[in-house]
Legacy VTK file of the C-alpha trace (Angstrom):
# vtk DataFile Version 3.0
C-alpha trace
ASCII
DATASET POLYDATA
POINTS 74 float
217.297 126.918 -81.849
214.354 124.780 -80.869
210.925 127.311 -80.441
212.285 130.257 -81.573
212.799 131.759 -85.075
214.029 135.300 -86.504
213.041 137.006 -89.428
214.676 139.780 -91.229
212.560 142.912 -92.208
214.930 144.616 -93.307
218.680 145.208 -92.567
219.414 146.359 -88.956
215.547 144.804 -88.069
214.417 141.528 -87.386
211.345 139.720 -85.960
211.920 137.135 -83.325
209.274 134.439 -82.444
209.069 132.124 -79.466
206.686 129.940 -78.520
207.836 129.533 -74.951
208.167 132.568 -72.137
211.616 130.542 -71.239
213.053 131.097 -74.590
212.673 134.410 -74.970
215.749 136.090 -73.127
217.909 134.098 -75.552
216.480 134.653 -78.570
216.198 138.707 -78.004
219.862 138.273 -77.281
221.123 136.613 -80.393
218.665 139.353 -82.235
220.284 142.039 -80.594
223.635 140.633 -81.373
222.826 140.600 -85.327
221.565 144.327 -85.449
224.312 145.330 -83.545
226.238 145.998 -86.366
223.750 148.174 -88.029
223.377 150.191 -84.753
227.192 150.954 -84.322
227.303 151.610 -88.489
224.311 153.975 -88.031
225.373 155.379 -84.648
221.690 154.683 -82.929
220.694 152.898 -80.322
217.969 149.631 -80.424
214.669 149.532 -79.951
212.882 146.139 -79.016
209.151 146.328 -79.207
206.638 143.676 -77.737
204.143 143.128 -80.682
202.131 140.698 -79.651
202.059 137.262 -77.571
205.554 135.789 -78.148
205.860 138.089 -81.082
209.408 141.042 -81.029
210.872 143.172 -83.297
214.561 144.259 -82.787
215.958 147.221 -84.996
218.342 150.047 -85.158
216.609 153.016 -84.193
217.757 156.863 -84.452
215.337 157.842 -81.646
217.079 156.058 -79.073
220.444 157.038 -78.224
223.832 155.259 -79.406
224.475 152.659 -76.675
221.281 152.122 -75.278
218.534 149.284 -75.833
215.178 150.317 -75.198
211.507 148.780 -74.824
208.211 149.009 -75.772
204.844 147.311 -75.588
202.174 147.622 -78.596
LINES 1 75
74 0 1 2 3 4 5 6 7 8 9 10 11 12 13 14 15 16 17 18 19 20 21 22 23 24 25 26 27 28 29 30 31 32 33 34 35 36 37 38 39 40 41 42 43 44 45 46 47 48 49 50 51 52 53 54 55 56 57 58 59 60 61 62 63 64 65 66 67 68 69 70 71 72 73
């Protein structure tokens, strides 16, 4: 997709980037969708952390509970 890019940090955790506030809701979604996978294998939830202007991460995290996707700002 057009303005938006993911990385993979390592498996079940990717950075998305987006260079447009109208892109972003779509390209947290596919992330979510590929660390999905590690989340149900691991039995956590996801965390998606604001890093900066444009700037996500999206992993599998064993804080938050199995099921849920949570937020945070840095």
């Amino acid at each position: 997709m057009t303005g938006s890019s993911s990385l993979e940090l390592s498996p079940g955790m990717l950075e998305v980037r987006v260079d447009h506030a109208s892109k972003v809701d779509r390209a947290l979604d596919d992330a979510i969708a590929e660390v999905q996978g590690a989340a149900t294998r691991h039995q956590t939830g996801m965390m998606i952390t604001r890093t900066g202007p444009g700037k996500y991460t999206v992993r599998a995290d064993p804080a938050v509970p199995f099921g849920l996707i949570r937020q945070q700002h840095q």
